[in-house]
BAMAR-58313 format. One line per field, with one value per residue (C-alpha): x negated, y negated, z negated; residue number from 1. Coordinates in Angstrom, 2 decimals, always signed. Each point is the difference from the previous one (the first is absolute). Example, Ala and Ser with C-alpha at 12.3 -4.5 7.8 and 13.67 -1.06 7.14 Angstrom:
// residues 2
x -12.30; -1.37
y +4.50; -3.44
z -7.80; +0.66
n 1; 2
//
This chain:
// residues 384
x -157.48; +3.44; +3.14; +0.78; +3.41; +2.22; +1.64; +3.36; +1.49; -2.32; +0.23; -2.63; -2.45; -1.78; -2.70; +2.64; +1.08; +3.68; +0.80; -1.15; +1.90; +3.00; -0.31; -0.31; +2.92; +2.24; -2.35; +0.02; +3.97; -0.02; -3.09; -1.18; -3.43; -2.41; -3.50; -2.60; -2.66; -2.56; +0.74; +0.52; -3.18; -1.63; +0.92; -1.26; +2.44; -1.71; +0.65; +3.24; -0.69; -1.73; +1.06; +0.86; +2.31; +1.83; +0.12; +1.75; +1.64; +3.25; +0.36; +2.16; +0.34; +1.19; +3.41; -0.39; +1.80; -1.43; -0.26; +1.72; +0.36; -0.61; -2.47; -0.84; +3.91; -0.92; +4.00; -0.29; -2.34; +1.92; +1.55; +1.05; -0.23; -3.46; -1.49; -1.70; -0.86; -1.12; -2.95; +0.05; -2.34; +0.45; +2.48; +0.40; +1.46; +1.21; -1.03; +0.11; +1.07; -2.58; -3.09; -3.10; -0.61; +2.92; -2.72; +2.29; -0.80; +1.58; +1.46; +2.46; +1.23; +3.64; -0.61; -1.35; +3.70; +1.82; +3.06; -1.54; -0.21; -2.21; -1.71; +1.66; -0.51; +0.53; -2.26; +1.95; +1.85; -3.08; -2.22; +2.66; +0.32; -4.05; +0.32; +2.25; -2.22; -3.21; -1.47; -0.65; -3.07; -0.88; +1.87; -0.43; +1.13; -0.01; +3.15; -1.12; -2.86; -0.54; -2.13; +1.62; +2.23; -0.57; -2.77; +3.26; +2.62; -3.06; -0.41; +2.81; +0.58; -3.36; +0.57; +3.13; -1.64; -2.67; +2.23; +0.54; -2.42; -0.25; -0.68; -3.75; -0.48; +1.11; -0.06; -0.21; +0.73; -1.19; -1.45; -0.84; -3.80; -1.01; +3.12; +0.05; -3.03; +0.04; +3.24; -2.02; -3.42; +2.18; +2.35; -1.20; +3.39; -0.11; -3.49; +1.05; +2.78; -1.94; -2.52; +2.88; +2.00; -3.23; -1.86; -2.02; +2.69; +2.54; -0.94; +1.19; -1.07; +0.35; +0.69; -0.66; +0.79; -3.03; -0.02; -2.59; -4.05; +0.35; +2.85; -3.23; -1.23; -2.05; +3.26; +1.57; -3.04; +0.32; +3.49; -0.99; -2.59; +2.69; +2.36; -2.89; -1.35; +3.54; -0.02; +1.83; -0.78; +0.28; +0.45; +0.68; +2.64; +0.97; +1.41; -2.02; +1.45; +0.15; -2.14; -1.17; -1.99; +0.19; -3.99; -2.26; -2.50; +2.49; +1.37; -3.66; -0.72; +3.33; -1.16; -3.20; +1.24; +2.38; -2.40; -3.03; +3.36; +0.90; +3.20; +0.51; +1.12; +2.81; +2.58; -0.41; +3.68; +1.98; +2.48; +3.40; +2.31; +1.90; +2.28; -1.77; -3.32; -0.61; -2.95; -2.12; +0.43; -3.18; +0.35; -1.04; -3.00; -1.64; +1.17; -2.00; -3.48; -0.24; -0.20; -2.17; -2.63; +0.88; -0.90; -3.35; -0.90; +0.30; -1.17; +1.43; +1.93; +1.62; +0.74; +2.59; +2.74; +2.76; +1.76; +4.15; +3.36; +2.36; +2.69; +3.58; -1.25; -3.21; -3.45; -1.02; -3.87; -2.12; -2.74; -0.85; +1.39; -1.58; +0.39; +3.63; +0.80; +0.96; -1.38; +1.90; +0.72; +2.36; -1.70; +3.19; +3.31; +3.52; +0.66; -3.06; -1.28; -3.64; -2.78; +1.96; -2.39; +1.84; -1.32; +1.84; -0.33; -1.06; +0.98; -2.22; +2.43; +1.84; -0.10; +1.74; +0.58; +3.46; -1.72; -1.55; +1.69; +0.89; -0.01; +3.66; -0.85; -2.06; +2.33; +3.74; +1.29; +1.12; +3.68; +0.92; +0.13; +0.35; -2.51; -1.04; +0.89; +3.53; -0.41; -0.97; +2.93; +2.37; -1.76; +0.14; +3.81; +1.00; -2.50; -2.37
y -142.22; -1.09; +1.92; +1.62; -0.75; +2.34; +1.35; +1.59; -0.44; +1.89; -3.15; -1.50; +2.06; -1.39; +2.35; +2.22; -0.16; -1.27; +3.34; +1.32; -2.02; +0.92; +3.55; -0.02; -2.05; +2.58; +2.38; -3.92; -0.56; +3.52; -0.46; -2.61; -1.60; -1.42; -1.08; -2.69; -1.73; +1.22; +3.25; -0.55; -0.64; +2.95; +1.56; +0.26; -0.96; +0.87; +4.07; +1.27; +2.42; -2.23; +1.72; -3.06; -0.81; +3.49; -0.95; -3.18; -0.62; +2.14; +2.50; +1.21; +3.81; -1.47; +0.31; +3.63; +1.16; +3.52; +0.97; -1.43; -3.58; +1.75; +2.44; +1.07; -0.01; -3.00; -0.44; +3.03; -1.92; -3.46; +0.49; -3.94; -2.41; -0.84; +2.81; +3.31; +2.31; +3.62; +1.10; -0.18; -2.74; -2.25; -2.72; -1.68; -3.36; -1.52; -3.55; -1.27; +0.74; -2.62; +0.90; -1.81; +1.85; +2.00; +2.96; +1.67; +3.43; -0.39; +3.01; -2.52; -1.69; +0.30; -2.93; -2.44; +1.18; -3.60; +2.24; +2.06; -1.35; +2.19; -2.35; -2.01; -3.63; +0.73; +2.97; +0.08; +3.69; +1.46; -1.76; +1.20; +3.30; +0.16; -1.07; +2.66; +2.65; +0.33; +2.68; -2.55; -1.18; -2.17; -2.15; -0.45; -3.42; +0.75; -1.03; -1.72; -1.04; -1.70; -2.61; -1.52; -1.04; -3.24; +0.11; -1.59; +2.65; +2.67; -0.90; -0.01; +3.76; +0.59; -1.51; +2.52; +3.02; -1.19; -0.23; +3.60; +1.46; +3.68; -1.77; +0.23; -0.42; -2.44; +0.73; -2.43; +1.16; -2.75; -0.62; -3.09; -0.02; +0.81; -1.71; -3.28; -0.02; -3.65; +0.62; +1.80; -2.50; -3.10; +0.63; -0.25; +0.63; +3.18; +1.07; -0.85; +1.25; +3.55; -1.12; -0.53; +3.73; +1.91; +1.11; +3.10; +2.12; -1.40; -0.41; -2.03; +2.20; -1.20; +2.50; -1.37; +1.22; -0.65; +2.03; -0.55; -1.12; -3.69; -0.92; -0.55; -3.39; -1.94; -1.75; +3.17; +0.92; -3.21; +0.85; +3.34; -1.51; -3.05; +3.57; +1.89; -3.10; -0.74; +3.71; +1.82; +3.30; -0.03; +3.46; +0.95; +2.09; +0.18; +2.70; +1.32; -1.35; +0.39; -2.51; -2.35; +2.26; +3.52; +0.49; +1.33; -2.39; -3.12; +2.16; +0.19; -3.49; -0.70; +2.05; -1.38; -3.71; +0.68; +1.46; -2.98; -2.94; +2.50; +0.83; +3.71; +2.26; +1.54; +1.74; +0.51; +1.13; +1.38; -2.26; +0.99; +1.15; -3.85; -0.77; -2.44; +1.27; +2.74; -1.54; -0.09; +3.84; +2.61; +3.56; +1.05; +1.99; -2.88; -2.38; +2.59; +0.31; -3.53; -0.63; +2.92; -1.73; -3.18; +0.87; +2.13; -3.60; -1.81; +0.25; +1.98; -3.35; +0.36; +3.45; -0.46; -0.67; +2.44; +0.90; +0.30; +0.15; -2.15; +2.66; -0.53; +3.29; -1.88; -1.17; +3.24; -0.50; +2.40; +1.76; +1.39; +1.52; +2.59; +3.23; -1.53; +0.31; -3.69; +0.12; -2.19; -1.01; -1.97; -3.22; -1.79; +2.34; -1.21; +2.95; +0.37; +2.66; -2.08; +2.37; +2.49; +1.29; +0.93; +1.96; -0.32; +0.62; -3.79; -0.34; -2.04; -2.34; -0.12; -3.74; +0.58; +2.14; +0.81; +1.26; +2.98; +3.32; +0.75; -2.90; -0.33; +3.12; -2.39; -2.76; -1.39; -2.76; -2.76; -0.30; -3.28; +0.81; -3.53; -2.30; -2.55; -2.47; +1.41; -0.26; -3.68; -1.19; +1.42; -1.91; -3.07; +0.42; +0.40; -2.76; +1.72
z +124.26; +0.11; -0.06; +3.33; +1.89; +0.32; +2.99; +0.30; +3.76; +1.99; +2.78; -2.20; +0.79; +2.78; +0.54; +1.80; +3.54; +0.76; +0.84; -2.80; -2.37; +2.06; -0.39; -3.92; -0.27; -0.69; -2.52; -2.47; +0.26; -1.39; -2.51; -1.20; +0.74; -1.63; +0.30; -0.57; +1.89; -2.57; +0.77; +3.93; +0.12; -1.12; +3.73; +2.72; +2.75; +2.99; -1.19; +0.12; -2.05; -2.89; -3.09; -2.24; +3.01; -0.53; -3.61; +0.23; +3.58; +0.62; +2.40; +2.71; -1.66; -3.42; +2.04; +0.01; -2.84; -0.27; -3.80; -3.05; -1.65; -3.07; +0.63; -3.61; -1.35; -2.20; -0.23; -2.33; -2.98; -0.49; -3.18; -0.39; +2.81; +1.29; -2.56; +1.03; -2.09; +1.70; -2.27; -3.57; -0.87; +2.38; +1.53; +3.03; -0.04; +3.41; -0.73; +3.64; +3.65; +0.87; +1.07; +0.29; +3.48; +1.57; +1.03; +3.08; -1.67; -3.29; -1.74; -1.20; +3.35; -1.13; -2.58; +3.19; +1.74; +0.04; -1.28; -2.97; -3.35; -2.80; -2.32; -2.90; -0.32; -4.27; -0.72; -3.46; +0.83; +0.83; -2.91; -2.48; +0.60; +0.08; -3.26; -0.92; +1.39; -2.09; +2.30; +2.18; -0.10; +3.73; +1.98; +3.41; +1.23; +3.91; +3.00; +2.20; -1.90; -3.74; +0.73; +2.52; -2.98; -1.27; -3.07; -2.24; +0.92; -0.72; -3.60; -0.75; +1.19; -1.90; -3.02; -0.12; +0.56; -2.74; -2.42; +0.60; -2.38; +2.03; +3.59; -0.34; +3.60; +2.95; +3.52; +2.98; +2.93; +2.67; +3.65; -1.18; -0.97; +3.56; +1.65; -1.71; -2.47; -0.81; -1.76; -2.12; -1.02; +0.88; -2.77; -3.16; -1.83; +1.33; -0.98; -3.31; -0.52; +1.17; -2.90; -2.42; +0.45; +1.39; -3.04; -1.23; -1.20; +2.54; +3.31; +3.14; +3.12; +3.56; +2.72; +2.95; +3.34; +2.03; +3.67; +2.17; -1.22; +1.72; -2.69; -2.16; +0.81; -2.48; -0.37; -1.25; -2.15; -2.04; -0.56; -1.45; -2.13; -1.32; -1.64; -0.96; -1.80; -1.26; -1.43; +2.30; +1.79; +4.06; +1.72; +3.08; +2.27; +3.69; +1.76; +3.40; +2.82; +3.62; +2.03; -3.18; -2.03; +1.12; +0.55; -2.30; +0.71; -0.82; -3.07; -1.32; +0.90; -2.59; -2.77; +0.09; +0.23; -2.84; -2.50; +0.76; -1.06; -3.15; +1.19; -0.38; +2.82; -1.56; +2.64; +3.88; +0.99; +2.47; +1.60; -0.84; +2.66; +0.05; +3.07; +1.89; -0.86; +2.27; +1.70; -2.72; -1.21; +0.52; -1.12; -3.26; +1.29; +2.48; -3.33; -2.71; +2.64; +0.31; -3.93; -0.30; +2.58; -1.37; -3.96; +1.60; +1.36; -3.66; -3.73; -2.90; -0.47; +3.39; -0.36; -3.30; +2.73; -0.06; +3.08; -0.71; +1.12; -1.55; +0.03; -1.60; -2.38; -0.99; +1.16; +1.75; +0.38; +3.27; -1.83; +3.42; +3.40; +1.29; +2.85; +0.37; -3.68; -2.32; -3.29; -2.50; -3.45; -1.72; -1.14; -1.33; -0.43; -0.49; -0.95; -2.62; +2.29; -0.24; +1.32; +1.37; +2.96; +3.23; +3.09; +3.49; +3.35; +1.69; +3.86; +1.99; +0.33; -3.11; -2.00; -2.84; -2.66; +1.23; +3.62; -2.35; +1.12; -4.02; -1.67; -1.07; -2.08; -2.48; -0.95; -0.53; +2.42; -2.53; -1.35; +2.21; +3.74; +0.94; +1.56; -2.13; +3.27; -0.93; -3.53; -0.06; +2.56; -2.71; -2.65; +2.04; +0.75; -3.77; -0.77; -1.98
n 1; 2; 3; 4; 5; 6; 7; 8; 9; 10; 11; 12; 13; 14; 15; 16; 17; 18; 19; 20; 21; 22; 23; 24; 25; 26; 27; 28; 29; 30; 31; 32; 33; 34; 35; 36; 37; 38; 39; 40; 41; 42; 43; 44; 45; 46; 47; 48; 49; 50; 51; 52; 53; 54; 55; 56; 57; 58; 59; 60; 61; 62; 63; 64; 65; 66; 67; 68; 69; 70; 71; 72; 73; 74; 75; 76; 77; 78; 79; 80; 81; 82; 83; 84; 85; 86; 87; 88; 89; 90; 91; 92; 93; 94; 95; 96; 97; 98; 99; 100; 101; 102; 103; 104; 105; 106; 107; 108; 109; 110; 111; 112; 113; 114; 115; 116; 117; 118; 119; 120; 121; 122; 123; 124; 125; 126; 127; 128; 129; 130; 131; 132; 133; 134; 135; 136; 137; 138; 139; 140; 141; 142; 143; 144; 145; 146; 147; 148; 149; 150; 151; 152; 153; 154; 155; 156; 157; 158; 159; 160; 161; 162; 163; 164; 165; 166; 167; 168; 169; 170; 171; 172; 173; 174; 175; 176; 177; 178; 179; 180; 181; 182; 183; 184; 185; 186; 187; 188; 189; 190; 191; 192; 193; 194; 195; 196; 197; 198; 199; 200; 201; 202; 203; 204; 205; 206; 207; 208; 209; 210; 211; 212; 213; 214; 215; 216; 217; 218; 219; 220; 221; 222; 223; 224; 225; 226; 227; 228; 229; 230; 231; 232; 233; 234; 235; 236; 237; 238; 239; 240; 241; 242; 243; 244; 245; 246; 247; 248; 249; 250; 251; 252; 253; 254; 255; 256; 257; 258; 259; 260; 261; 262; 263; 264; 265; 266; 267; 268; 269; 270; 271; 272; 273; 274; 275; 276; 277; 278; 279; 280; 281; 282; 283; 284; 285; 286; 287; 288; 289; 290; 291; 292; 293; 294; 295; 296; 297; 298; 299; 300; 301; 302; 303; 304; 305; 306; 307; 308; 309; 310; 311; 312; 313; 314; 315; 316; 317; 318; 319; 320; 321; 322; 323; 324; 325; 326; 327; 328; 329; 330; 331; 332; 333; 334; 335; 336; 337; 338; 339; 340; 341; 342; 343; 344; 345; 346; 347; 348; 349; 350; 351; 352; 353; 354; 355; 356; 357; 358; 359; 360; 361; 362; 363; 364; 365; 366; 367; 368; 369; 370; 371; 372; 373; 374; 375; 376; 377; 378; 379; 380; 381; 382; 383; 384
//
């Protein structure tokens, strides 16, 4: 199959009425959008409520900006320019504020604000003060999304952080193997260059961010088979979201879909409190009963999922709610609290951690108070 076109001015796409197009106007001068006809194609647009269309077409309440821009205070972790580093082993890298698909939920949507700069076109800050930090042993490559990088510009990043004897692994955050999978078996520089830094003791994984059960076409399943063949390790997270995938039956459908390709399920999350996103949010108890049905409905394989909060005090993970009462433990810590097991009282309508009557009692808001949006305009105006 040939590459798909791209589509970035929403007058493109046809498939919606006049009106339509006229109403979403506004939502892409503030975001940007992007799609393909590859990926157009996998809805169905005689339902309104198709949720690949949710995924990909913009919406009128992305103008609502109830929450944050930087819902998990990830303002607080950059120690250099486009370089996170909030647990001990691990950084992130901001490699690109290109994504493959702009997904209108992202926890990121400040980086897709035509105003907001966050990633670094030279990634030598960040790779040099991984190199001076030998507790460090993954990198995340994530924006935006790595592979929509060009296979050139990616090697070279790689070849850095392999000459970085305590990186064991890399990380590659992408959309791209269900969005655009043909980037993937098309492009055999790529798959080799995955052969060339993926080996037994130092891996290449690929996390993709796959949402809804019709992402995997047989299109997208040769795409997983091209990395696992090329040595690297695909796994799986998506947050539960309003009106795409918040049924148990579609959930289980995932999981199950997911383990037959060999991609592992690896988080289910709650979406983060993001301005914009507010459409998309369920509570935490609807959001912990669905996986619970959903993980009944699949195979031990299924069932390794965890179900977190990406919280700016860690990955919290929901071990189980219960008679009104949350159940949680620190999966991730910034503040190497990893385990800790918390108790508190869960309102029915409560969707994050903050919305827990008590739950300021079991962490430290980070040092930097700013939002990252804030953060990166200053960058941009001193020309970092």
């Amino acid at each position: 199959m040939a590459q798909p076109k791209f589509i970035t001015d929403i007058e493109k796409v046809k498939q919606l009425f006049e009106h339509e197009r006229e109403e979403l106007r506004p939502i892409t001068d503030k975001f940007v959008f992007r799609a393909n006809d590859y990926y157009l194609k996998l809805i169905d647009w005689n339902d309104p409520e198709d949720p690949i269309r949710k995924l990909v077409i913009p919406n009128t309440g992305e103008l609502k900006e109830y929450g944050r821009w930087d819902a998990s205070d990830e303002a607080a972790n950059y120690v250099v320019p486009g370089c996170q580093h909030k647990y001990r082993t691990t950084a992130l890298l901001i490699v690109s504020e290109v994504c493959g698909s702009y997904c209108r939920y992202c926890f990121r949507k400040r980086l897709f604000r035509n105003d907001v700069k966050e990633a670094m076109s030279d990634v030598t800050p960040g790779i040099e003060y991984i190199a001076n930090h030998p507790e460090i042993n993954n990198v995340l490559l994530t924006g935006g999304d790595s592979l929509i990088l060009a296979t050139k510009k990616l090697r070279t990043i790689l070849e850095k952080l392999r000459s970085i004897e305590h990186v064991k692994i890399i990380r590659l955050g992408s959309k791209i193997p269900v969005f655009n999978p043909m980037r993937i078996y098309e492009d055999p520089e790529l798959l080799e260059l995955i052969k060339e830094f993926s080996s037994v003791e130092k891996r290449i994984y690929v996390m993709a961010h796959i949402n809804h059960p019709r992402e995997i076409t047989p299109e997208a399943v040769r795409g997983f088979q091209a990395l696992h063949d090329a040595g690297a390790i695909v796994v799986n997270q998506t947050p539960i979201l309003k009106g795409i995938n918040d049924d148990s039956a579609v959930l289980g459908d995932l999981l199950d879909r997911l383990s037959w390709a060999g991609v592992t399920p690896y988080y289910f999350f709650i979406n983060r409190p993001v301005a914009g996103n507010s459409d998309f949010v369920i509570p935490l108890k609807r959001a912990y009963s669905l996986v619970e049905e959903a993980k009944a409905r699949t195979s031990g394989l299924g069932k390794r999922v965890r179900l977190s909060m990406s919280h700016a005090s860690g990955k919290i993970e929901i071990l189980a709610i219960e008679n009104g009462q949350a159940y949680l433990k620190y999966h991730q810590s910034r503040d190497n609290e990893y385990g800790k097991f918390m108790v508190l009282e869960c309102p029915d309508d409560a969707a994050w951690f903050d919305d827990l009557p008590g739950s300021g009692a079991y962490w430290r808001k980070p040092e930097s108070k700013k939002d990252s949006c804030q953060t990166a305009l200053e960058l941009s105006d001193i020309g970092v």
